[in-house]
Each structure stands twice: as structure tokens, then as C-alpha cells.
VMD Tcl script that builds the backbone (N, CA, C; Angstrom):
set m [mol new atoms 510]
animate dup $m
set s [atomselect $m all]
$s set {name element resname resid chain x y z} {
  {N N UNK 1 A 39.300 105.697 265.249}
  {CA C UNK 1 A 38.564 106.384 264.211}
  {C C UNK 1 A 39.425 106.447 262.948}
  {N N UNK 2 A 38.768 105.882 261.719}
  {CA C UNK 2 A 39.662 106.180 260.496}
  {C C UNK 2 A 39.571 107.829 259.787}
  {N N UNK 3 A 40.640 108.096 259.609}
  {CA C UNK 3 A 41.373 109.536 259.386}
  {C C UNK 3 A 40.562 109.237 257.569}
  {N N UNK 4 A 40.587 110.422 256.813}
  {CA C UNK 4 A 40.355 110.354 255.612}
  {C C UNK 4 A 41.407 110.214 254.976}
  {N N UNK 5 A 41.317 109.008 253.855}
  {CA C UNK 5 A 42.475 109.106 253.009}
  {C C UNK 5 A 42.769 107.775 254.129}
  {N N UNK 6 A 42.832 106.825 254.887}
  {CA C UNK 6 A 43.209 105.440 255.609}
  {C C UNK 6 A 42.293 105.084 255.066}
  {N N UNK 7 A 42.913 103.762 255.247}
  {CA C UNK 7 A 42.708 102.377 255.377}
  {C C UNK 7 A 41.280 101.419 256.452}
  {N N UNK 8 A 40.549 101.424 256.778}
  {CA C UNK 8 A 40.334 100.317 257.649}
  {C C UNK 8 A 39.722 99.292 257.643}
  {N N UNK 9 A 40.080 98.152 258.360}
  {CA C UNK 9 A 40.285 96.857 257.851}
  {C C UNK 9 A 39.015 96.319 258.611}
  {N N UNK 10 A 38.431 95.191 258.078}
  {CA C UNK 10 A 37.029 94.089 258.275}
  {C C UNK 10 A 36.955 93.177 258.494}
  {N N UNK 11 A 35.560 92.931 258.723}
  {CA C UNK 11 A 35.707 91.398 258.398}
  {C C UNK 11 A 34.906 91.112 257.682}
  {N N UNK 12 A 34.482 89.844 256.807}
  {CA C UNK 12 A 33.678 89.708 255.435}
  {C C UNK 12 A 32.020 90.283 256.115}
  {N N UNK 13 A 32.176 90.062 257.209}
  {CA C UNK 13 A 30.513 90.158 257.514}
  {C C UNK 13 A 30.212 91.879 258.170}
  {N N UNK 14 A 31.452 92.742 258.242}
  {CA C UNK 14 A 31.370 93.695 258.413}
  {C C UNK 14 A 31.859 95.045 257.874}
  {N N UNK 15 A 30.926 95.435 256.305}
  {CA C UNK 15 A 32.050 96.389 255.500}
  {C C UNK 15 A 32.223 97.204 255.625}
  {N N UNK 16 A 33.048 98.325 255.425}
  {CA C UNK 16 A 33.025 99.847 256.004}
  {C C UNK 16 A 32.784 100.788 255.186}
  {N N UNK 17 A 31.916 101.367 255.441}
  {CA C UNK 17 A 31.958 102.563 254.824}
  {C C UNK 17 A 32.358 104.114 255.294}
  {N N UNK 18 A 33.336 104.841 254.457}
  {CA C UNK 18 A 33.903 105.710 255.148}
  {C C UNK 18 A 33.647 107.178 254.306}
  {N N UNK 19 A 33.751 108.091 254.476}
  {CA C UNK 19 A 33.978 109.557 253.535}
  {C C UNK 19 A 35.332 109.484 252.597}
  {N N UNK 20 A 35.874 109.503 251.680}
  {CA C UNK 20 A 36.875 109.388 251.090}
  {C C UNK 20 A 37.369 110.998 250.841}
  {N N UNK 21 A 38.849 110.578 250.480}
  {CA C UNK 21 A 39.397 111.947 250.426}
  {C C UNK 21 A 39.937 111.725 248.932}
  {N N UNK 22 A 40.282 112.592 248.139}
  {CA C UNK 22 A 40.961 112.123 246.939}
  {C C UNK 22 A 42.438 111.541 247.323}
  {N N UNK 23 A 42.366 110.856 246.510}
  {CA C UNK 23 A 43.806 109.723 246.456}
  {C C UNK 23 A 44.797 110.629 245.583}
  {N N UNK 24 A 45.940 110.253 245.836}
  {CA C UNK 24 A 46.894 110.796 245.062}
  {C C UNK 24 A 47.006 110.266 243.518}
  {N N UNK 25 A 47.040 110.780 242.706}
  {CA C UNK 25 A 47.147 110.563 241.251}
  {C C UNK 25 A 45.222 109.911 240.932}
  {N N UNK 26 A 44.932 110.292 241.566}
  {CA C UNK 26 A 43.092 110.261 241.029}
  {C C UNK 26 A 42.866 111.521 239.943}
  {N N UNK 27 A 42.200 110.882 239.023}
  {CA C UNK 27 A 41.566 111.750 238.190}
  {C C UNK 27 A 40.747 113.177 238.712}
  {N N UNK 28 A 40.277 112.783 239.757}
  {CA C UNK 28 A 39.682 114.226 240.395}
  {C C UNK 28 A 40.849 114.500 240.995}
  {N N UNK 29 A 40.742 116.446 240.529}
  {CA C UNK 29 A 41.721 117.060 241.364}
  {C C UNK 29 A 41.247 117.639 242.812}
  {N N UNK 30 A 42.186 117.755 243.312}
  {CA C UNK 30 A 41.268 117.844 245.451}
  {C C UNK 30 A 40.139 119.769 245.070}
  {N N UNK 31 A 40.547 120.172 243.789}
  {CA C UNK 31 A 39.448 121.493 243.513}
  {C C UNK 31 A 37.759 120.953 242.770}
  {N N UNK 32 A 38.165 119.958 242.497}
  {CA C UNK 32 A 36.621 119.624 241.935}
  {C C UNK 32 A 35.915 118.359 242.530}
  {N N UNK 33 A 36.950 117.724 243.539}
  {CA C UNK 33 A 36.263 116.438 243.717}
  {C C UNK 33 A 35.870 116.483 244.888}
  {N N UNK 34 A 34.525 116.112 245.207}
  {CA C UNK 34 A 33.756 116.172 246.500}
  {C C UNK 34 A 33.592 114.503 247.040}
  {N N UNK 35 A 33.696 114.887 248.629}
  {CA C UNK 35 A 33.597 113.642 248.961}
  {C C UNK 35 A 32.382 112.563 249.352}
  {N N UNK 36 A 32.873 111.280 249.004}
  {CA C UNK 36 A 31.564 110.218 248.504}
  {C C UNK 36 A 31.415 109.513 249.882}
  {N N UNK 37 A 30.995 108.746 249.633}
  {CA C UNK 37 A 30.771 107.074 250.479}
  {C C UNK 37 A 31.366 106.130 249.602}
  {N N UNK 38 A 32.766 105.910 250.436}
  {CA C UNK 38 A 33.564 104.972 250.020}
  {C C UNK 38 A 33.320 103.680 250.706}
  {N N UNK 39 A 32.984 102.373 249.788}
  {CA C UNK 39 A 32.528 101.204 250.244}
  {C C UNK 39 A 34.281 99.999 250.616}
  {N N UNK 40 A 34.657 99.707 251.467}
  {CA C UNK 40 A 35.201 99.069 251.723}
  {C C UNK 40 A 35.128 97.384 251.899}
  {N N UNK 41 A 35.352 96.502 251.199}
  {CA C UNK 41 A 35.389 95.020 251.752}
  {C C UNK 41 A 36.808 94.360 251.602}
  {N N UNK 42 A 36.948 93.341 252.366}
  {CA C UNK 42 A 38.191 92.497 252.460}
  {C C UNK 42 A 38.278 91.341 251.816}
  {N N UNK 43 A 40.039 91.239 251.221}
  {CA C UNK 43 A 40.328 90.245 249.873}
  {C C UNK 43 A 41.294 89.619 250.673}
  {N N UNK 44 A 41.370 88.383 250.780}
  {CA C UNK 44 A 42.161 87.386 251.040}
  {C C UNK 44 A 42.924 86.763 250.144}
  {N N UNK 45 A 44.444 86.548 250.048}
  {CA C UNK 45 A 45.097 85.823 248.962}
  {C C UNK 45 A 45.385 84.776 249.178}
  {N N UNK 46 A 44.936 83.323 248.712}
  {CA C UNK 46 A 44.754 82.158 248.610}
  {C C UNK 46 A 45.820 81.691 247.554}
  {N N UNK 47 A 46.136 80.509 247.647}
  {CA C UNK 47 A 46.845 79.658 246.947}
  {C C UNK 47 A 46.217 79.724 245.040}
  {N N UNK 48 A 45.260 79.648 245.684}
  {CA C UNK 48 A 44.194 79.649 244.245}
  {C C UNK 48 A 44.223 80.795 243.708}
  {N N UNK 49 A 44.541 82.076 243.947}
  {CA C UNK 49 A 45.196 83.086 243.372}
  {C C UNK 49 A 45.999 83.322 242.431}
  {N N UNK 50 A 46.989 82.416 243.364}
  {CA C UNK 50 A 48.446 82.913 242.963}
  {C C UNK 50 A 49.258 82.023 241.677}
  {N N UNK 51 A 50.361 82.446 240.944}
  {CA C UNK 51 A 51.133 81.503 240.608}
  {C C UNK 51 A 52.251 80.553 241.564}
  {N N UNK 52 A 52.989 80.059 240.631}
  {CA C UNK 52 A 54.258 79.353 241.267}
  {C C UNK 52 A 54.905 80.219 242.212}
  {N N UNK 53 A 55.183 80.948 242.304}
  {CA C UNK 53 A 55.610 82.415 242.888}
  {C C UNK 53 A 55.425 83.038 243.908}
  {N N UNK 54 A 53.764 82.743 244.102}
  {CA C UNK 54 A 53.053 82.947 245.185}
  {C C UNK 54 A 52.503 84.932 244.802}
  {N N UNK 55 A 52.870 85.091 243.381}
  {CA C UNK 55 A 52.133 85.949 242.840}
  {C C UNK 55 A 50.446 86.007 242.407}
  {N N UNK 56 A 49.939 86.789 242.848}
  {CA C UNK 56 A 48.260 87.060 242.272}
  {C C UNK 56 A 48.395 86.576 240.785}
  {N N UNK 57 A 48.093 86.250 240.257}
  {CA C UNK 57 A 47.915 86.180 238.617}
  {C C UNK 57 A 47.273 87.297 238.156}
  {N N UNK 58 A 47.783 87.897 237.637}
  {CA C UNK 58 A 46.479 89.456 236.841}
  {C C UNK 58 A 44.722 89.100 236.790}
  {N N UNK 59 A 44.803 87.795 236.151}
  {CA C UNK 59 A 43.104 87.761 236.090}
  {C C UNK 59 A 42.376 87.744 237.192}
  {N N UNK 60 A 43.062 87.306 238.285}
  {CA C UNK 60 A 42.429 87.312 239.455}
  {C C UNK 60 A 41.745 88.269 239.734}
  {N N UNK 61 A 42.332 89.480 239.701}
  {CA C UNK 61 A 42.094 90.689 240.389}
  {C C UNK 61 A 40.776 91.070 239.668}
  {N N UNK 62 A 40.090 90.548 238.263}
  {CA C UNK 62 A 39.141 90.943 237.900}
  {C C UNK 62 A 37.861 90.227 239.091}
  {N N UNK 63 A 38.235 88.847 239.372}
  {CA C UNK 63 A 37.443 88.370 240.650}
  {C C UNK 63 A 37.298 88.873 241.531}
  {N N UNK 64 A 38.372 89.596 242.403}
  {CA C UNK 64 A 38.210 90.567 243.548}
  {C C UNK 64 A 37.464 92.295 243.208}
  {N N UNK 65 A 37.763 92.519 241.997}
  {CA C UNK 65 A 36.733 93.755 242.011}
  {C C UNK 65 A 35.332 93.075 242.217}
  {N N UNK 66 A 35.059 92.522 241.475}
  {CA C UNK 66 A 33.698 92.065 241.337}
  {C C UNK 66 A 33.152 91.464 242.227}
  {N N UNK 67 A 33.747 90.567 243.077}
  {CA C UNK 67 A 33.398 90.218 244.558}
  {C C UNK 67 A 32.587 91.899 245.430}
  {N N UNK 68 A 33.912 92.522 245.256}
  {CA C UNK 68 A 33.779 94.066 246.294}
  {C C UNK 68 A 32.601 94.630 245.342}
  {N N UNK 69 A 32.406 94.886 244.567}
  {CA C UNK 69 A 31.367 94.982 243.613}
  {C C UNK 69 A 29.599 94.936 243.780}
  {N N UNK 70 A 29.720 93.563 244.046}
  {CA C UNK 70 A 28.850 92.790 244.566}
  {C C UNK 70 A 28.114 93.071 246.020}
  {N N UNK 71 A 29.034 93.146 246.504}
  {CA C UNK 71 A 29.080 93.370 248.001}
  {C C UNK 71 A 28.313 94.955 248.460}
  {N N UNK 72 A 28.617 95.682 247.633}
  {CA C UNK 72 A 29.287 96.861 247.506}
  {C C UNK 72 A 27.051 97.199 247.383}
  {N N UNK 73 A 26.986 96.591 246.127}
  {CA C UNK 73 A 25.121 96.512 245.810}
  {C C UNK 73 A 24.285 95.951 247.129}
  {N N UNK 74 A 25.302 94.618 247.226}
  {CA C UNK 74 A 24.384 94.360 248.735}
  {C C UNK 74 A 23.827 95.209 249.580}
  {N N UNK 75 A 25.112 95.449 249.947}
  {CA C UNK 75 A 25.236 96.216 251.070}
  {C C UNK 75 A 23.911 97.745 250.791}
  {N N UNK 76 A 23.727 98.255 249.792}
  {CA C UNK 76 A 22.805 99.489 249.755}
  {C C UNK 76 A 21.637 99.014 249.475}
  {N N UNK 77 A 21.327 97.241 249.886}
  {CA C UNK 77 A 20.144 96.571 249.918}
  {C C UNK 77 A 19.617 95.761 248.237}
  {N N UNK 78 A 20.311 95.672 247.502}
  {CA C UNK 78 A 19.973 95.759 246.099}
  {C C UNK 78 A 20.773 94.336 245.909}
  {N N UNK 79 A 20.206 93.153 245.837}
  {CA C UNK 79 A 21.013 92.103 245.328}
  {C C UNK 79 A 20.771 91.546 244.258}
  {N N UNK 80 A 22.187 90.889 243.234}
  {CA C UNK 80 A 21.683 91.249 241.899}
  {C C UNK 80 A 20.535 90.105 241.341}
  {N N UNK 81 A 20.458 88.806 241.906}
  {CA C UNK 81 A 19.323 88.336 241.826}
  {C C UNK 81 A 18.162 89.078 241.949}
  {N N UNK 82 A 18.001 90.084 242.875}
  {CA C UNK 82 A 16.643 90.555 243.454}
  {C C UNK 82 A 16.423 91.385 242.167}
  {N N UNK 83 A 17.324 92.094 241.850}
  {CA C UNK 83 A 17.494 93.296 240.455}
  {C C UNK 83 A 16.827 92.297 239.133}
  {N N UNK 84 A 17.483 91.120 239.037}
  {CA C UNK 84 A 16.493 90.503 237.834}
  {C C UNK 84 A 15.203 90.055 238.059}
  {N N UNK 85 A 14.668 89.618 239.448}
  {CA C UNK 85 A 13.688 89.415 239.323}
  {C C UNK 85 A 12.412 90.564 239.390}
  {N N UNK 86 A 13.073 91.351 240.683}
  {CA C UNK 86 A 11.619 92.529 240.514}
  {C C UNK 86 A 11.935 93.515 240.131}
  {N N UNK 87 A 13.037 93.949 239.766}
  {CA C UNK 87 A 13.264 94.599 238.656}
  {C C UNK 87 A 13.604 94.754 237.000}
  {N N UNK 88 A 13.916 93.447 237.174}
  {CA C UNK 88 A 14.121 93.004 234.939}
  {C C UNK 88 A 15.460 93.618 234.721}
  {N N UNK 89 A 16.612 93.844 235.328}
  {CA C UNK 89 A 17.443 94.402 235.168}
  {C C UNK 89 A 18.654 93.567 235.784}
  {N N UNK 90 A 20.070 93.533 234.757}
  {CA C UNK 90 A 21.356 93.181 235.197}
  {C C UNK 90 A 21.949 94.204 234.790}
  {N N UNK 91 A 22.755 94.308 236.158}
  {CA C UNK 91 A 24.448 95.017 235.897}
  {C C UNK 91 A 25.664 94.587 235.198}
  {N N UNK 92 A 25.849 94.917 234.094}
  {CA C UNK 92 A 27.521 94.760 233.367}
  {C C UNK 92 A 28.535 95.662 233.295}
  {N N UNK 93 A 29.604 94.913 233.457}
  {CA C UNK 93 A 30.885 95.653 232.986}
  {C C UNK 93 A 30.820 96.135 231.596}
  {N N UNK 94 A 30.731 97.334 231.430}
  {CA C UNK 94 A 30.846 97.874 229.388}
  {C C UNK 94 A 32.210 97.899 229.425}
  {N N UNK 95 A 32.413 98.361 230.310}
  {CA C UNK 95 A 34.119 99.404 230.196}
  {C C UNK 95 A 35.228 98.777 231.844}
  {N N UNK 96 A 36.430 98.559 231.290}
  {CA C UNK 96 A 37.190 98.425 232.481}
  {C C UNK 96 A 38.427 98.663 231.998}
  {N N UNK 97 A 38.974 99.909 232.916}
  {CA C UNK 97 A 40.681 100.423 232.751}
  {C C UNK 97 A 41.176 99.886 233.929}
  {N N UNK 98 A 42.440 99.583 234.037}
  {CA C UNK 98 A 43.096 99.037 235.532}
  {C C UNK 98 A 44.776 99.568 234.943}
  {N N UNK 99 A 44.760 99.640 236.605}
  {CA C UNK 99 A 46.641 99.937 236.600}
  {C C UNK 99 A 47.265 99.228 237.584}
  {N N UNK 100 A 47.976 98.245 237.054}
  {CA C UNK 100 A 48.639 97.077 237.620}
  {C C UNK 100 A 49.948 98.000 238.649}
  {N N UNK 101 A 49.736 98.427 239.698}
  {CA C UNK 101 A 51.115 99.164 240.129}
  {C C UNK 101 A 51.806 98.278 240.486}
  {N N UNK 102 A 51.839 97.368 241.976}
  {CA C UNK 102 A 52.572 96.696 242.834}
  {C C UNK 102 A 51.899 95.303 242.730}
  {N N UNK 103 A 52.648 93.970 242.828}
  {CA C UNK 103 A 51.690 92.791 243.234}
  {C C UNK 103 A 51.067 92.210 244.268}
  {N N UNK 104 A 49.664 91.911 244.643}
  {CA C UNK 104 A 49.639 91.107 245.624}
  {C C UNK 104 A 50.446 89.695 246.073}
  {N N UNK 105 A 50.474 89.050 246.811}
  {CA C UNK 105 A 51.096 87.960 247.283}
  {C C UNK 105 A 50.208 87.068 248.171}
  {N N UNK 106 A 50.872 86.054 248.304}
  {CA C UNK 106 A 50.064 84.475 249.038}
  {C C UNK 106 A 49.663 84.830 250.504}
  {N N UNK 107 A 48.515 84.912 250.962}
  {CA C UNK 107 A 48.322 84.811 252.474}
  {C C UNK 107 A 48.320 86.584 252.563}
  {N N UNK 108 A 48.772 87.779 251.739}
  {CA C UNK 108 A 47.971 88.988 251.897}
  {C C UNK 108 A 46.776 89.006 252.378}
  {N N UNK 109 A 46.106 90.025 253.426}
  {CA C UNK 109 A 44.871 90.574 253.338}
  {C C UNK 109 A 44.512 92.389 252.358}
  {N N UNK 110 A 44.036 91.845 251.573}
  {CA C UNK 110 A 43.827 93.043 251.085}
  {C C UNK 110 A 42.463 93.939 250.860}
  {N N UNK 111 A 42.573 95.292 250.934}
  {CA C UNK 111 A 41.184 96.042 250.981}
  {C C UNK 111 A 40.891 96.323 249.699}
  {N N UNK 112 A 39.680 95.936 249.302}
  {CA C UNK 112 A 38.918 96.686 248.010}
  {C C UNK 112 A 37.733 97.648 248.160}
  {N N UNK 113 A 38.303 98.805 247.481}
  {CA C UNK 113 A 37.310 99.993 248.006}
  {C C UNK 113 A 36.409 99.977 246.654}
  {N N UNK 114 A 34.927 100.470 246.412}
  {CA C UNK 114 A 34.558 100.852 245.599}
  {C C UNK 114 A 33.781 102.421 246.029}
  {N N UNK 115 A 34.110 103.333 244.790}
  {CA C UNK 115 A 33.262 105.132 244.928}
  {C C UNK 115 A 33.069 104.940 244.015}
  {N N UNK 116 A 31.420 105.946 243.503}
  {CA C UNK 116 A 30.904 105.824 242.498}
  {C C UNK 116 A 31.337 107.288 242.486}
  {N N UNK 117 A 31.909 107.084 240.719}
  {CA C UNK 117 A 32.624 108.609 240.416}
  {C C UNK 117 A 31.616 108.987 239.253}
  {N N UNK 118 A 30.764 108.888 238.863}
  {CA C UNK 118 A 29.942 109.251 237.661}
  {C C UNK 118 A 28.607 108.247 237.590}
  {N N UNK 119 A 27.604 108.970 236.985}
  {CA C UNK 119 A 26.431 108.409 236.715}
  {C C UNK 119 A 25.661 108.903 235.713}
  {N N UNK 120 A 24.747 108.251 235.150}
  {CA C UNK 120 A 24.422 108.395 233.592}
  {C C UNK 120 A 22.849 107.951 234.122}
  {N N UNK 121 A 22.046 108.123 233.064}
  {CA C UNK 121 A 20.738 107.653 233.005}
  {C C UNK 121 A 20.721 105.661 233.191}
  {N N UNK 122 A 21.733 105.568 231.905}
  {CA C UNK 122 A 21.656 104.113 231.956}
  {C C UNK 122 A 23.308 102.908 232.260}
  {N N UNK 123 A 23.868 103.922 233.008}
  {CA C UNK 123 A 25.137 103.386 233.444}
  {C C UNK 123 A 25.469 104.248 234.751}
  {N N UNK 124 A 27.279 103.556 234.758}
  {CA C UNK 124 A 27.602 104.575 236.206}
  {C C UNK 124 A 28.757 104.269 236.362}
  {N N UNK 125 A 29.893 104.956 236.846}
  {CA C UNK 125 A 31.554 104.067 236.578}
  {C C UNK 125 A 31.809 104.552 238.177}
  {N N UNK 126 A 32.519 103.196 238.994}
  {CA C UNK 126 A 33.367 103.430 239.586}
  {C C UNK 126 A 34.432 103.423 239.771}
  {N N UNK 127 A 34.946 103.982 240.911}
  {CA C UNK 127 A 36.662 103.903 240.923}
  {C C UNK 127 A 36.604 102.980 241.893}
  {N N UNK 128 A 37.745 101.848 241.232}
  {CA C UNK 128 A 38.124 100.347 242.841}
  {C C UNK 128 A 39.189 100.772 242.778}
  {N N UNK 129 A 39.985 100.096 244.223}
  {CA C UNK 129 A 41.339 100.004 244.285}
  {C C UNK 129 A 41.677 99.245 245.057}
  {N N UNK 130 A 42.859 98.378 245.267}
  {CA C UNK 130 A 43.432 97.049 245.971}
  {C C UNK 130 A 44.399 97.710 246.589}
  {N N UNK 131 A 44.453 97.091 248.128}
  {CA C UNK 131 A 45.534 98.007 248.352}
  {C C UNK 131 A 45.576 96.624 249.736}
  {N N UNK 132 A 47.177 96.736 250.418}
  {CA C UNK 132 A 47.070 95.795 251.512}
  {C C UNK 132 A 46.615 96.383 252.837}
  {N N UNK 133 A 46.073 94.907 253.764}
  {CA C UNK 133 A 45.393 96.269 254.970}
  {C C UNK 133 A 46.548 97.016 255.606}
  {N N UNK 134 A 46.121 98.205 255.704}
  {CA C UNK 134 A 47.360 98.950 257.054}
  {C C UNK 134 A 47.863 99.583 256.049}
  {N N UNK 135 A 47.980 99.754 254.758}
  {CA C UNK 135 A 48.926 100.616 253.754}
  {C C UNK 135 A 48.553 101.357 252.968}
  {N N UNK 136 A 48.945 102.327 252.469}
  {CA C UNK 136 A 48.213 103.387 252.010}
  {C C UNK 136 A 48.514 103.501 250.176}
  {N N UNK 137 A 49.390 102.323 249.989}
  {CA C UNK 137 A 50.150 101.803 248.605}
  {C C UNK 137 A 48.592 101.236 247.690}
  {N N UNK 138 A 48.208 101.818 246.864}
  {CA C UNK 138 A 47.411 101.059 245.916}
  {C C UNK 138 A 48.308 100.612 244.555}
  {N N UNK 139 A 47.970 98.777 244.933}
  {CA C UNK 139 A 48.019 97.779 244.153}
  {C C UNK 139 A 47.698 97.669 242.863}
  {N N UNK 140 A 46.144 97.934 243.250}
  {CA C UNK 140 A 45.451 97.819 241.633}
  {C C UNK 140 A 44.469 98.958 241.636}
  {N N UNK 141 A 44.323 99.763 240.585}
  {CA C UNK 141 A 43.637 100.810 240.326}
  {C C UNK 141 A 42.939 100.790 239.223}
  {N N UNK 142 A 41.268 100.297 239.120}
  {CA C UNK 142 A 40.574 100.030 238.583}
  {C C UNK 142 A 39.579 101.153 238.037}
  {N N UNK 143 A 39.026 101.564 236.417}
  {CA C UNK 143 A 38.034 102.370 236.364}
  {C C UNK 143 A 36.929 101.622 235.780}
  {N N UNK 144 A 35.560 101.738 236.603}
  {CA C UNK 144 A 34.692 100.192 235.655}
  {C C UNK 144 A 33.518 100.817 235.744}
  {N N UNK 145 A 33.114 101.009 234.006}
  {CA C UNK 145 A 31.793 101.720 233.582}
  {C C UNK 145 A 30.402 100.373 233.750}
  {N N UNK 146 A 29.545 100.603 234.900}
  {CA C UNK 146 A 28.581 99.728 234.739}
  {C C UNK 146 A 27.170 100.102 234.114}
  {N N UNK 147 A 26.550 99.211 233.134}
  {CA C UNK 147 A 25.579 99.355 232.351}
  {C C UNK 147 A 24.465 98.934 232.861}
  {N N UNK 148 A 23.220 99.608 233.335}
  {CA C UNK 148 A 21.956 98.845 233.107}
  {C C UNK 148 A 21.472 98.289 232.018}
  {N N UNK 149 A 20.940 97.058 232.086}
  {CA C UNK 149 A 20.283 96.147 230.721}
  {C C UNK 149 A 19.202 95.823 231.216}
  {N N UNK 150 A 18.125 95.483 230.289}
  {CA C UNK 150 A 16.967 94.720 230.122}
  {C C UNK 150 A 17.486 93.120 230.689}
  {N N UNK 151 A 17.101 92.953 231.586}
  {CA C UNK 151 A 17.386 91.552 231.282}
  {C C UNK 151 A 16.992 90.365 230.677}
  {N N UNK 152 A 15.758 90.451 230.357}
  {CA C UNK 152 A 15.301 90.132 229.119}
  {C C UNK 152 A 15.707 89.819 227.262}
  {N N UNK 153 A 16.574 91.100 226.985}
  {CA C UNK 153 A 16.394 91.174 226.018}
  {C C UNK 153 A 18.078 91.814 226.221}
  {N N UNK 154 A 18.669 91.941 227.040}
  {CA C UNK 154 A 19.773 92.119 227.411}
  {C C UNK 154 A 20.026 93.497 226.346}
  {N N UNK 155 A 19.639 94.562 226.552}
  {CA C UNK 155 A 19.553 95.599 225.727}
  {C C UNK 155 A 19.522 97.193 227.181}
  {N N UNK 156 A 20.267 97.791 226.419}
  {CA C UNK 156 A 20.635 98.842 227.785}
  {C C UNK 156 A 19.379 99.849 227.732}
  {N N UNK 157 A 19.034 100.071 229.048}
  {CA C UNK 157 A 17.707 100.528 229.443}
  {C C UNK 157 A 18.206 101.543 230.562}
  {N N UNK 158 A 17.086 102.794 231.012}
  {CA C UNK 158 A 17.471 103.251 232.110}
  {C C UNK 158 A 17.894 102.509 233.474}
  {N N UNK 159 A 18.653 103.025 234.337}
  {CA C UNK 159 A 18.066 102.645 236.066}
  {C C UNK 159 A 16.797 102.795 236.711}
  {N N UNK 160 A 16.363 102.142 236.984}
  {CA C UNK 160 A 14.903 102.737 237.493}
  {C C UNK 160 A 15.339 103.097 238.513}
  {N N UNK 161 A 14.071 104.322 238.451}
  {CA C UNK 161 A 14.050 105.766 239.495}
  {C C UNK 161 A 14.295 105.358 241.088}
  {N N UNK 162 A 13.902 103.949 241.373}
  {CA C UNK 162 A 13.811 103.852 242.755}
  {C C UNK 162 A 15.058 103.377 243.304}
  {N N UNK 163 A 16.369 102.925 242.633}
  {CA C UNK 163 A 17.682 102.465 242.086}
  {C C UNK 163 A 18.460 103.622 242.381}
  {N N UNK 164 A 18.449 105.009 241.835}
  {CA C UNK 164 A 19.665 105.727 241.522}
  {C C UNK 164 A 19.936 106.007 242.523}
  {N N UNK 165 A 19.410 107.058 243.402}
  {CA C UNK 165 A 19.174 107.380 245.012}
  {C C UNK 165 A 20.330 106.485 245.808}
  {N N UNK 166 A 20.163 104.971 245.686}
  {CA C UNK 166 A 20.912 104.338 246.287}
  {C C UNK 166 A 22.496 103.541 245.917}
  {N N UNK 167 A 22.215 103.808 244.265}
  {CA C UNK 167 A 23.372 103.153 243.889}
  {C C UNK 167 A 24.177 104.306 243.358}
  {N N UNK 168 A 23.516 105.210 243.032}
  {CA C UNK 168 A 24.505 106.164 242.339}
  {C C UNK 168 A 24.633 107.923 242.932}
  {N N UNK 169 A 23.724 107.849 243.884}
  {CA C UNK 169 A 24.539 109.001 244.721}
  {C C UNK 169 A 25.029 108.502 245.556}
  {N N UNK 170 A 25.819 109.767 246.308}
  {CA C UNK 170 A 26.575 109.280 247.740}
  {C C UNK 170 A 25.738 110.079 248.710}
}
mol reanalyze $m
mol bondsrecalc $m
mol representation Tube
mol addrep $m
């Protein structure tokens, strides 16, 4: 059984979702922050990652949020094809803060969590974080404001009502 505040590890076809506890140095303090449904999926470090070094390259890591991201919509049934077609709506990045702590490396498995820490009529920001499996060390610490748009006219519009329920509470 994973303890709150661990780690546990997947496989691509099986993601976890767990209760989260606040993390250390999180913007919520453990007096105001209540706990979510923390979405878990697994990052593999490939050659194609890395540099000479066998370092992640920084840009990478914008691929692995967004992978877990992705996943993350799946998973609460919502795929983003399905969102443009019967709904007229894409998800964007407006806003993204990250904190480069530690590096990944070549042949790492690493966990990407996504919690939705805020929600708006026509956006919603979560908190990601990279971390390796089995360790409680976060890598990369991501804050990423997502926008509903028209997709059409690519112009920011509400979430529709039948949407929030699933993407933006816990």
C-alpha cells in the first residue's frame, strides 16, 4: 500500500492514482492545503533525451510533463482529440514555472505526478513533478496554468459544465 507523500511506480498501461499529501516546499502550507487525486504516470530516459553526458537536456522535460499531462485527461475519460471534436475546445499551456533541482540521467525511470491546484471558469493550473521511481527527491517542479480555447477561433472560452467535475475537481 502506498503511504501518503510516496512514490509508486507503473506501468505505461497502468497509472496511479493516489491521495497526495503536501510536499515539502509546496506552495500550500499543510494548514490550508487539502488533499487531491494525485495522477501518477511513468517517464523513461532514452538516449534521445539526453546529451553527450547522458544528461536529460532541459527541453525535454517540457515533453514529459505533457506526455503525463495527456495521460493525466485520458485517464478521467476526456481525450484531447475527442475535446475538439464534440466539444470545440483545446487545452494550452498560458503559463509555465519550473524548478530545475537535480538532473535526470540515461536509462532512469522516472515518475510524473500531475494535481490540479486551482481552477478558474476558463483555465486551471497544475502542480507536476519528476522525481525517480523509489525516491522521494523531486527533480523537476513544474507550475502549468492550462487555458480553455475555442478551437475554432482559438480564443479563450469557458470549460463546459460537463468538463469541470472531471478535470478540475478532485
Amino acid at each position: 500500500m502506498t503511504q501518503p507523500g510516496s512514490i509508486a511506480a507503473t506501468t505505461a498501461d497502468e497509472p496511479r492514482v493516489r491521495t497526495a499529501a503536501p510536499l515539502a516546499g509546496s506552495p500550500e502550507s499543510p494548514t490550508t492545503h487539502h488533499p487531491s487525486r494525485l495522477f501518477i504516470w511513468p517517464v523513461r530516459i532514452y538516449w534521445e533525451d539526453t546529451d553527450a553526458g547522458g544528461v536529460v537536456y532541459h527541453a525535454r522535460y517540457l515533453h514529459f510533463l505533457e506526455r503525463a499531462r495527456t495521460e493525466w485527461l485520458r485517464a478521467r475519460g476526456h481525450g484531447q482529440q475527442q475535446l475538439r471534436e464534440e466539444d470545440g475546445i483545446v487545452f494550452v499551456v498560458h503559463r509555465m514555472e519550473l524548478d530545475f533541482n537535480a538532473p535526470a540521467r540515461l536509462d532512469d525511470l522516472l515518475v510524473a505526478s500531475v494535481e490540479v491546484v486551482e481552477s478558474r471558469s476558463a483555465s486551471f493550473t497544475v502542480r507536476q513533478t519528476l522525481r525517480r521511481e523509489g525516491e522521494e527527491k523531486i527533480l523537476l517542479d513544474a507550475r502549468v496554468r492550462i487555458a480553455c480555447l475555442d478551437a475554432a477561433r482559438f480564443r479563450p472560452r469557458p470549460i463546459p459544465e460537463h468538463l469541470i467535475e472531471g478535470i478540475t475537481k478532485t
